[in-house]
C-alpha positions as CSV (number, residue, x, y, z in Angstrom):
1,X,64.4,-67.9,-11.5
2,X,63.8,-64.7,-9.6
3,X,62.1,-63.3,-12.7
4,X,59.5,-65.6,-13.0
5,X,59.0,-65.8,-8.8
6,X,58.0,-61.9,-9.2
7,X,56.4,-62.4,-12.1
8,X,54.2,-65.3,-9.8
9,X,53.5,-63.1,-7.0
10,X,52.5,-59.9,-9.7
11,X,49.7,-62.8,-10.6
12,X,48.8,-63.7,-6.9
13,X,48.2,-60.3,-6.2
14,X,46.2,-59.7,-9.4
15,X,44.1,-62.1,-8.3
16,X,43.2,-62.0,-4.6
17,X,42.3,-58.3,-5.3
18,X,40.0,-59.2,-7.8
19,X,38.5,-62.1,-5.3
20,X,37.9,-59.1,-3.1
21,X,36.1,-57.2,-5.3
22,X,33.9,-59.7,-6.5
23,X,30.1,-59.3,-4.5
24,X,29.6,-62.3,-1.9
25,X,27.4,-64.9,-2.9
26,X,25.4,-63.8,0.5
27,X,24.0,-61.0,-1.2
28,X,23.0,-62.4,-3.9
29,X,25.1,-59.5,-6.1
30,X,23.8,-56.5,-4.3
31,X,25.7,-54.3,-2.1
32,X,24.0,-54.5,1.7
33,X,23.3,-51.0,3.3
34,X,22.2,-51.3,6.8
35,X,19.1,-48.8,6.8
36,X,17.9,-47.6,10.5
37,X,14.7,-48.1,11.0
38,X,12.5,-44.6,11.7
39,X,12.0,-44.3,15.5
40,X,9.0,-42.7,16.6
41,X,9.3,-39.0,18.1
42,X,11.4,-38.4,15.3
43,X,11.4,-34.2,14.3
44,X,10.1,-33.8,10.3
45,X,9.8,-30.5,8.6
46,X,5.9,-29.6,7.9
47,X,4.9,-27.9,4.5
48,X,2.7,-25.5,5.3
49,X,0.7,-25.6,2.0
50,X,-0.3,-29.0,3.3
51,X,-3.6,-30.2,5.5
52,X,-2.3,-32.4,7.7
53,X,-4.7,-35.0,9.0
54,X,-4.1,-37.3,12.3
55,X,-6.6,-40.2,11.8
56,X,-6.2,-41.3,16.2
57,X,-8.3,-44.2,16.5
58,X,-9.3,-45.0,20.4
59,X,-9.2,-48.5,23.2
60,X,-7.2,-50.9,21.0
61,X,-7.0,-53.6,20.9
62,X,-10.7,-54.6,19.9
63,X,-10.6,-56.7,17.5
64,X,-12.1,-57.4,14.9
65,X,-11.8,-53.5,14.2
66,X,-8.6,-52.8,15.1
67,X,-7.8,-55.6,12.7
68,X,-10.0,-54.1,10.1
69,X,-9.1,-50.8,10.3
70,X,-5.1,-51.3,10.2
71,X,-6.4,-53.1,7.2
72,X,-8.3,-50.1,5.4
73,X,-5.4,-47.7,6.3
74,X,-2.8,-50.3,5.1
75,X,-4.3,-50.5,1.4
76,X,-4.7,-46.7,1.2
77,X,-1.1,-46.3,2.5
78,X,-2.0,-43.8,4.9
79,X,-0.2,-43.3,8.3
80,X,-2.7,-43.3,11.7
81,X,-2.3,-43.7,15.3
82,X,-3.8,-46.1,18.1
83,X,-4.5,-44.8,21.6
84,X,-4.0,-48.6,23.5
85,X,-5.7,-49.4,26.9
86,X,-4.0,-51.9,28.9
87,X,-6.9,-54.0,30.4
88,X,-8.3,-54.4,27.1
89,X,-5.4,-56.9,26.0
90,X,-6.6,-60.4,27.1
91,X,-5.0,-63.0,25.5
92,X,-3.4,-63.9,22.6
93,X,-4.9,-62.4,19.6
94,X,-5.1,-59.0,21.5
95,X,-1.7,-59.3,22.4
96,X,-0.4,-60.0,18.9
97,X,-2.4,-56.6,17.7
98,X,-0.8,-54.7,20.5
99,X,2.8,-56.1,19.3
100,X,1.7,-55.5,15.5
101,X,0.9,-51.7,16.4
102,X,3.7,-51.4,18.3
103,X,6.4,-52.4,15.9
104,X,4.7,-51.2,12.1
105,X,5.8,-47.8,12.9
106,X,6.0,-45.3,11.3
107,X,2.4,-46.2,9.6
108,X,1.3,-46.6,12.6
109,X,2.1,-45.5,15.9
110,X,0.7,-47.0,19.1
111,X,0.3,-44.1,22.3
112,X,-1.1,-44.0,25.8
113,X,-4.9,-43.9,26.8
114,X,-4.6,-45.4,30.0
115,X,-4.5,-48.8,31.5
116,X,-7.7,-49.0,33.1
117,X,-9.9,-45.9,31.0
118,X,-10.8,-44.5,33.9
119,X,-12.8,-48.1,35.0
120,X,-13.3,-48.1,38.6
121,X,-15.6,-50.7,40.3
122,X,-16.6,-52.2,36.7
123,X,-17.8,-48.6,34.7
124,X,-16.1,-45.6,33.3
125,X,-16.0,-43.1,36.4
126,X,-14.0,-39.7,34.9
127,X,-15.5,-37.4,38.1
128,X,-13.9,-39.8,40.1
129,X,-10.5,-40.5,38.2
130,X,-9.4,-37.5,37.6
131,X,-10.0,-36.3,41.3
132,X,-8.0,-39.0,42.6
133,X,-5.0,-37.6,40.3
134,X,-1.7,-39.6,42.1
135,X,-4.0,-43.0,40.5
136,X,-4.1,-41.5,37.2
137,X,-1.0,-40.7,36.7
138,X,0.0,-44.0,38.4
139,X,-2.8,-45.5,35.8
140,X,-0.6,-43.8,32.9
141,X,2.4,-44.8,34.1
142,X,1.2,-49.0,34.1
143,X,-0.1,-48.3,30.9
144,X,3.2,-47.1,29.3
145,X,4.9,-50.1,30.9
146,X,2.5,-52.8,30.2
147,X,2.2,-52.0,26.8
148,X,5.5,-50.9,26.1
149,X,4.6,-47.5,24.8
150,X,7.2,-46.5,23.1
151,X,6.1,-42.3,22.8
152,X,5.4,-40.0,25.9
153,X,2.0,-38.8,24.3
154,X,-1.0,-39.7,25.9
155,X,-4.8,-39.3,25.3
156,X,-7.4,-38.6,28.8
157,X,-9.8,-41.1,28.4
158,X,-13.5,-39.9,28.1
159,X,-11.8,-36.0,28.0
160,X,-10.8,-33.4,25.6
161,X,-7.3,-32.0,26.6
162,X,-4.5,-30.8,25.0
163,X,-1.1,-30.5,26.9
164,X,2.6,-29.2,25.6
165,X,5.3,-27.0,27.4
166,X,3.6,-25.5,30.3
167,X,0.0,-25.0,27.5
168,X,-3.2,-26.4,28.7
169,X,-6.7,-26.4,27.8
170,X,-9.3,-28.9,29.0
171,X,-11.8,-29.3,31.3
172,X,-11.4,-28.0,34.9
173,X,-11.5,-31.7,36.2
174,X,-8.2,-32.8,34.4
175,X,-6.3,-29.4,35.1
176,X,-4.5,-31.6,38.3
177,X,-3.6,-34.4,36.2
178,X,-2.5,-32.3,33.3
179,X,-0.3,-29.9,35.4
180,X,1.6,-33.3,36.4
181,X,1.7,-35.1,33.1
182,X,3.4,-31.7,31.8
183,X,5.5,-31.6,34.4
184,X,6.4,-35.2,33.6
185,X,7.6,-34.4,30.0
186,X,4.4,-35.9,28.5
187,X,2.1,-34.5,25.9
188,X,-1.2,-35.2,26.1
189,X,-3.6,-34.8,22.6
190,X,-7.3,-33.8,22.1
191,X,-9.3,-34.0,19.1
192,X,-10.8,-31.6,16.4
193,X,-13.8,-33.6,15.6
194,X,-14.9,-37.2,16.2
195,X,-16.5,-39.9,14.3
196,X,-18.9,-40.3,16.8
197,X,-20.7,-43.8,17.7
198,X,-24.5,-44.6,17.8
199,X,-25.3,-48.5,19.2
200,X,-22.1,-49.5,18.5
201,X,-22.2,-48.3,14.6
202,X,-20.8,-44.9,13.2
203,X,-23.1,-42.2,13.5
204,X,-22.0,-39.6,10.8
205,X,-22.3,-40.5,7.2
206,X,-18.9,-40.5,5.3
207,X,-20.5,-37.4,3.3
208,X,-21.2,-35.6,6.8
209,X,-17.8,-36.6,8.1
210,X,-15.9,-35.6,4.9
211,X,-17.8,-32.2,5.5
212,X,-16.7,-31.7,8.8
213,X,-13.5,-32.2,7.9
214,X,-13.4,-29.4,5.0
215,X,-14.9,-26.7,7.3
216,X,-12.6,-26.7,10.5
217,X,-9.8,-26.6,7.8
218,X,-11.8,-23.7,5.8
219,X,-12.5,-22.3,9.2
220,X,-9.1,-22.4,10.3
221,X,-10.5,-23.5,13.9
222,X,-8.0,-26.2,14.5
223,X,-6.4,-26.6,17.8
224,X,-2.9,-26.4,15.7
225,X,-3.0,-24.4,12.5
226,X,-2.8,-27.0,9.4
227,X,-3.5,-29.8,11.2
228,X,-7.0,-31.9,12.2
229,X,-7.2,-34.6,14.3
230,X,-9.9,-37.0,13.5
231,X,-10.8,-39.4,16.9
232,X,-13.1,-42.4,16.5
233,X,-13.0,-45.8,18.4
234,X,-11.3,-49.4,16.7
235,X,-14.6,-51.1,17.5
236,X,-17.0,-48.7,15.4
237,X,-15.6,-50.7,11.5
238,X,-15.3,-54.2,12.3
239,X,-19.0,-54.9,10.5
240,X,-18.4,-54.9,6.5
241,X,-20.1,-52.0,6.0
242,X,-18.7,-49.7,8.1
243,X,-15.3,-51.2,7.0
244,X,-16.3,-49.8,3.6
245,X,-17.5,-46.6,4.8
246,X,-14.1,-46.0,6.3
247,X,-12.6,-46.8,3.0
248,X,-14.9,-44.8,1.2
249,X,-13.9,-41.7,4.1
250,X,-10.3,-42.0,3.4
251,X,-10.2,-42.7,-0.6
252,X,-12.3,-39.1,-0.7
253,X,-9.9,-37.5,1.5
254,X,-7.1,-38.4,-0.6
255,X,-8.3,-37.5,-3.6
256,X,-7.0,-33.5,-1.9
257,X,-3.7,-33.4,-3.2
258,X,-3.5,-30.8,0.1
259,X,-4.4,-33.7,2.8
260,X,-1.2,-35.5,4.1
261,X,-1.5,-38.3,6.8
262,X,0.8,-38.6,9.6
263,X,1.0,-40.0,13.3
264,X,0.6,-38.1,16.1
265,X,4.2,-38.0,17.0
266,X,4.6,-35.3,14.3
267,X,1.4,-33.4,15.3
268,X,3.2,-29.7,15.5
269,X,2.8,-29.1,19.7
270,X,4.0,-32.7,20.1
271,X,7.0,-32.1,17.9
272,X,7.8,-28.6,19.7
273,X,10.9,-28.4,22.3
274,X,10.8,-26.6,25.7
């Protein structure tokens, strides 16, 4: 009788440890690995053989570009980056595009261009905003918390600075605000050429933009060796044809197996550490 009790539990054991190693039926099979999410401000490694591009498109949201744009860079699985401006989110819709930038990094990051670009008594006043520097930073600072910005890295509206670690250039009108962003731990990001606007349409062709692009990286007169930053406004490709233009830019660009997209979180100054 004892013999066959042991040789009962020998088969009990057998198999509950088979039970457990059996895959649950909750995972249909497959073993579940919990993969972390990519945060932005995350530190990557930079190839130096590369031509890094930084496509920063400005005052989201405005749809219906915003919309078409994510759209073009989407299909052509390239990375880019949204400088947001608070007043511009009025209802709904634009509050579900600032939500959608906001949470599909890392192909696209959502930054900080101010929550009222520099709008004072209903127009763009810069002289003024930047001279009254404690209500641009205090303009910033809304910004970041209306919106939820997620990345210290902010662009000047209607200016062309670059801040990091103690560096600035820019116009002599911005140096107050700069000196107090830096001091603040934020990095503020310029441009290397824009996609400039005429009547609310792009005014370079993709040809003259795709040239401009190959000179400064011939030239080597980028701000950050390597690496371009491209600015145009959301609002410029929400007409058909200048969705397709923009499609027609970036399939030509990435025909240079030397061009790599990426946000401007890993743009080298904003990556570098006091």
């Amino acid at each position: 009788m004892n013999r066959m009790n042991s040789f009962i539990a020998i088969v009990a054991i057998a198999i509950l440890a088979s039970c457990n190693s059996k895959p649950s039926a909750s995972n249909n099979g497959k073993d579940s690995v919990a993969v972390a999410k990519p945060q932005p401000g995350s530190i990557i490694k930079l190839d130096s053989s590369k031509r890094y591009i930084y496509l920063t498109w400005d005052d989201s949201p405005q749809p219906p570009g915003t919309i078409a744009s994510k759209a073009v860079f989407r299909k052509a699985g390239v990375k880019a980056t949204f400088f947001s401006v608070g007043m511009n989110q009025v209802g709904p819709l634009k509050k579900r595009i600032i939500d959608s930038l906001r949470n599909d990094y890392p192909e696209f990051l959502m930054a900080n261009h101010s929550f009222s670009h520099a709008n004072i008594n209903g127009r763009d006043n810069y002289s003024l905003f930047y001279k009254q520097a404690d209500n641009a930073i205090q303009d910033f600072l809304k910004n970041e918390k209306e919106l939820n910005v997620g990345v210290k890295i902010i662009r000047l509206p209607g200016m062309n600075a670059w801040v990091s670690n103690g560096k600035i250039q820019g116009p002599k009108s911005t140096l107050a605000v700069c000196k107090r962003l830096d001091s603040m731990g934020y990095k503020v990001i310029g441009w290397d050429i824009e996609w400039e606007q005429l009547k609310g349409a792009p005014k370079e062709s993709v040809e003259a933009m795709l040239k401009k692009v190959n000179e400064k990286f011939e030239s080597g007169y980028t701000y950050e060796q390597n690496a371009l930053v491209i600015l145009s406004h959301d609002r410029l490709f929400g007409k058909p044809q200048y969705t397709d233009s923009l499609t027609k830019f970036i399939t030509e660009l990435k025909k240079d197996p030397r061009n790599v997209f990426e946000t401007i979180d890993h743009y080298p100054s904003v990556m570098s550490k006091k």
